[in-house]
C-alpha positions in Angstrom: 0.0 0.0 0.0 1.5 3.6 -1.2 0.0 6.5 0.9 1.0 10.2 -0.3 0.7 12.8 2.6 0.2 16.3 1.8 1.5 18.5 4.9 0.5 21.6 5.8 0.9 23.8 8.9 -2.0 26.0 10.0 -3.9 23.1 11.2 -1.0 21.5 13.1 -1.2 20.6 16.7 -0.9 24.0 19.1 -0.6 26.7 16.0 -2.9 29.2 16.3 -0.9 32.5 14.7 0.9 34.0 12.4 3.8 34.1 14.7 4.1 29.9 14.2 3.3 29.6 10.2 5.5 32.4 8.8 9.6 32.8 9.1 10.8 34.3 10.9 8.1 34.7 13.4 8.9 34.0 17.3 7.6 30.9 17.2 8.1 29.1 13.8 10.8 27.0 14.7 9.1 25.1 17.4 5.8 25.3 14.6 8.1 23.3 12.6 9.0 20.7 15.3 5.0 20.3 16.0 4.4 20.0 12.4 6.9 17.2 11.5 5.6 15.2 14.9 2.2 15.4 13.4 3.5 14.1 10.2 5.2 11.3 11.9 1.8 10.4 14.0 0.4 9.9 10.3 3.5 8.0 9.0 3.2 5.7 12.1 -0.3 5.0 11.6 -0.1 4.3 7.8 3.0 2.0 8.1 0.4 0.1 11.3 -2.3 -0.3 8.6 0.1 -2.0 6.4 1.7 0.8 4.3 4.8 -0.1 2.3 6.2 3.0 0.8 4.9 6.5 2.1 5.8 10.0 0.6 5.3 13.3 2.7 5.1 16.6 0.3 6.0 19.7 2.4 3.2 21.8 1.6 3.4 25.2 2.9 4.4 28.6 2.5 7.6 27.9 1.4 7.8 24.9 1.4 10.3 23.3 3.4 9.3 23.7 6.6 9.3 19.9 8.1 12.4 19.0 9.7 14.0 15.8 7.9 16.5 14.6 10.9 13.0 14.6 13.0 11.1 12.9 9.9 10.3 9.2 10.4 12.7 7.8 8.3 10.5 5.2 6.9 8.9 8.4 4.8 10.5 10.2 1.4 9.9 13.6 1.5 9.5 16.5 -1.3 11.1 20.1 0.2 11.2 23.3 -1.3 9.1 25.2 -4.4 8.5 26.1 -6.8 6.3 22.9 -7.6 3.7 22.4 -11.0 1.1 21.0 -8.9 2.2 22.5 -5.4 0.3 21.3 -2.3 -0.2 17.9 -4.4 3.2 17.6 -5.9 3.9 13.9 -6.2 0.8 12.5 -6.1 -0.1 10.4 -9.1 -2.5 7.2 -9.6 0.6 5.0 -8.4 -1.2 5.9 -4.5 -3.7 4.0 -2.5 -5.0 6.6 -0.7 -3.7 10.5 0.9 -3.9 12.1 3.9 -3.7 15.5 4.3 -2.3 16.8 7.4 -2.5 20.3 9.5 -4.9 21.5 6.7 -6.9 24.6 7.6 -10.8 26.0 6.5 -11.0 28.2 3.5 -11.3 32.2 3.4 -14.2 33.8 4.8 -14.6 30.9 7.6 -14.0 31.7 11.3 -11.3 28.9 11.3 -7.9 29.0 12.8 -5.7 30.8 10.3 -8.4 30.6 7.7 -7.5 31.7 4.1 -7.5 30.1 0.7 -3.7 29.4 -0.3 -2.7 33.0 -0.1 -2.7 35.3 2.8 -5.1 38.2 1.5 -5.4 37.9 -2.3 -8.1 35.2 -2.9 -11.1 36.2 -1.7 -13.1 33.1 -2.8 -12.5 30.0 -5.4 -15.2 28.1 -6.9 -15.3 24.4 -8.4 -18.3 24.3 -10.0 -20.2 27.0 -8.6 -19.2 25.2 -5.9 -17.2 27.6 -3.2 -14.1 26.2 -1.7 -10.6 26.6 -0.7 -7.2 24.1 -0.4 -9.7 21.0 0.9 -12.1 20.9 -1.7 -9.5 21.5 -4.7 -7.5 19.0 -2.9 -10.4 16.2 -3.0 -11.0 17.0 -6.0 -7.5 16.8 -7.6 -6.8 13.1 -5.9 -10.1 11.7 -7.3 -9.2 12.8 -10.6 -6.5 10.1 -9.6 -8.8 7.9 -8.3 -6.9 8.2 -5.0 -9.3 8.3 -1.9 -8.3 11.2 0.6 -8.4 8.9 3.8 -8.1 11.3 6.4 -7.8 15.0 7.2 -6.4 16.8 10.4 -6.9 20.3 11.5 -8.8 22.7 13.6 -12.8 21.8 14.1 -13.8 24.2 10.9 -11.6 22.4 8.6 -13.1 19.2 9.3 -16.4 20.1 8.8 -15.5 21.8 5.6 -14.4 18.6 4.5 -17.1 16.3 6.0 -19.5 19.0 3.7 -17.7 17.5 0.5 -17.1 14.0 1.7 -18.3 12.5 5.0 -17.1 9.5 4.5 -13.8 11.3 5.2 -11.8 10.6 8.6 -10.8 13.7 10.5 -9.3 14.4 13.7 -9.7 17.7 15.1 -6.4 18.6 17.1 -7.8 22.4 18.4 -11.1 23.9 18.0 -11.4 27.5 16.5 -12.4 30.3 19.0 -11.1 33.1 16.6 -9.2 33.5 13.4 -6.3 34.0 15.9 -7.2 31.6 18.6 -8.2 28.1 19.3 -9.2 25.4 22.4 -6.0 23.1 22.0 -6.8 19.5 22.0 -3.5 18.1 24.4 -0.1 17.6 22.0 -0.1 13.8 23.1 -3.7 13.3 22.4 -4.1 14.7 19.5 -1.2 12.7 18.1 -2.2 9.6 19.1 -5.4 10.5 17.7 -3.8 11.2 14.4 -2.0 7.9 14.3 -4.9 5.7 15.4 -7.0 7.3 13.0 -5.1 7.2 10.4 -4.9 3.0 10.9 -8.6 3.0 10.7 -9.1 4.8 7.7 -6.4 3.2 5.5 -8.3 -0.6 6.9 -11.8 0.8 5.3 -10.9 2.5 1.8 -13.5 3.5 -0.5 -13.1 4.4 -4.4 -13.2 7.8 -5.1 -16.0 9.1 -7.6 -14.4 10.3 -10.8 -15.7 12.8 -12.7 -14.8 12.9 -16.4 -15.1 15.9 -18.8 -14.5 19.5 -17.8 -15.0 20.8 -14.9 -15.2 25.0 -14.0 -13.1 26.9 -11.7 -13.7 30.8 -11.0 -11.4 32.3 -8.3 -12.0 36.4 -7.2 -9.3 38.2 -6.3 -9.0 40.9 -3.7 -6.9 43.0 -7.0 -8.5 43.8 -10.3 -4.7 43.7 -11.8 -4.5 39.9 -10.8 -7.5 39.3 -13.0 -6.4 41.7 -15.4 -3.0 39.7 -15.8 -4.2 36.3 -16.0 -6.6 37.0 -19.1 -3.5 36.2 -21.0 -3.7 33.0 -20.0 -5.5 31.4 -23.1 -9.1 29.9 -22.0 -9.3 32.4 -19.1 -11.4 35.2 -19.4 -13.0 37.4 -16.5 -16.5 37.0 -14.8 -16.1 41.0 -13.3 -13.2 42.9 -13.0 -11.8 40.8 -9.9 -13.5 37.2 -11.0 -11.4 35.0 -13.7 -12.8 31.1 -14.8 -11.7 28.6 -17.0 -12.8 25.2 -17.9 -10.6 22.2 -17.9 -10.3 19.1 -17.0 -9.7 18.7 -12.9 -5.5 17.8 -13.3 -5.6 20.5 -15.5 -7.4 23.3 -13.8 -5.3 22.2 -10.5 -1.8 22.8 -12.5 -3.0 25.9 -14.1 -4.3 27.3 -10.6 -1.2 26.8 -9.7 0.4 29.0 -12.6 -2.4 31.5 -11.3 -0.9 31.8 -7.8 2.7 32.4 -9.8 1.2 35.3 -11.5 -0.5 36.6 -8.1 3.1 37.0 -6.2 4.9 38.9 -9.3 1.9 41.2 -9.5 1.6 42.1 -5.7 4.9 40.9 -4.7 2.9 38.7 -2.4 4.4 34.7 -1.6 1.5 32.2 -1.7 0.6 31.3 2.2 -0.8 28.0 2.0 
């Protein structure tokens, strides 16, 4: 069994600000320690449930956050950007299932760090007509690949954003939102063993993913007009309103191409995707 973990950080055990997600804030570098340990509580699990090859994509910010002397060594990791397919770099039909770990709730949701991949820019994406943020694309993405997500972890918002596209989703909630800035922290030690006996359970009961075929339609609003403005050059986009672009592809296609989207984003604004 291959499992493919996509890692990000706003949902990790005990993170609640800015301060833990972004270098060089006061208290990223122990961030990074919590976010590798939750990692390795998924690693455990996966290799319990009989896993025989697992690979752990750093997905945040800039991407090479988790701490590879701390990684369980049983686990490959991707580091660093930039990536075509970015929070799902390395994922490919090859996996039986993927976990996303430390994910958070999209923008506009009273979640714990809540945004959609970058920190002010996106104001809302839909698939669809469909509104959603990393979680949804992210589902969306690894049924294309007919690979089931197995389990999500993160604050209490992200889990029910997910359990609204999927509940036959795991999740473990390791804090529970009581702000944007601000949580109810489930206890480090619980929440990981949580996240490892979890992620046993959920790798034991797999379900085939729907896939979709034919095109699907993504339309993302940006807090700039010039974003929009710029990505009309992409051919096959064209703008809703002055701050709303779509296009219509297939779902590995639109993911890729978002990704180009957030490229063109940080040269205009001079503003790093968040993640």
């Amino acid at each position: 069994m291959k499992v493919y973990v996509s890692a990000d950080m706003e949902g990790v055990t005990g993170v609640v600000d800015a301060e833990d997600v972004q270098p060089p804030g006061r208290d990223y570098e122990r961030a990074r320690v919590l976010m590798t340990e939750d990692v390795n509580a998924a690693v455990r699990g996966a290799y319990a449930a009989g896993a025989t090859d697992v690979l752990v994509n750093d997905a945040h910010g800039p991407m090479r956050n988790l701490l590879p002397d701390l990684l369980d060594p049983r686990a490959r990791l991707i580091k660093g950007r930039p990536k075509p397919m970015g929070m799902i770099e390395g994922l490919t039909p090859e996996y039986d299932a993927a976990l996303c770990i430390g994910y958070h709730a999209r923008a506009g949701i009273l979640g714990v760090l809540s945004h959609s991949f970058m920190g002010h820019e996106i104001e809302d994406i839909w698939l669809d007509d469909q509104l959603t943020g990393e979680i949804g694309l992210f589902h969306a993405t690894a049924a294309a690949y007919g690979v089931p997500l197995a389990l999500l972890t993160g604050d209490d918002t992200a889990c029910n954003e997910l359990k609204a596209w999927d509940p036959t989703v795991a999740t473990v909630p390791v804090k529970f939102a009581k702000d944007r800035f601000a949580a109810e922290l489930v206890p480090v030690a619980e929440a990981r063993e949580s996240i490892e006996t979890t992620t046993t359970a959920a790798l034991s009961r797999l379900l085939t993913p729907e896939r979709r075929s034919g095109p699907r339609t993504l339309a993302v609003r940006w807090q700039s007009a010039s974003v929009a403005s710029h990505l009309t050059a992409i051919p096959g986009v064209t703008r809703r309103d002055d701050r709303t672009v779509t296009v219509e592809a297939d779902m590995l296609h639109l993911y890729r191409l978002f990704n180009l989207f957030l490229r063109v984003c940080t040269a205009v604004t001079s503003n790093p995707p968040y993640c």
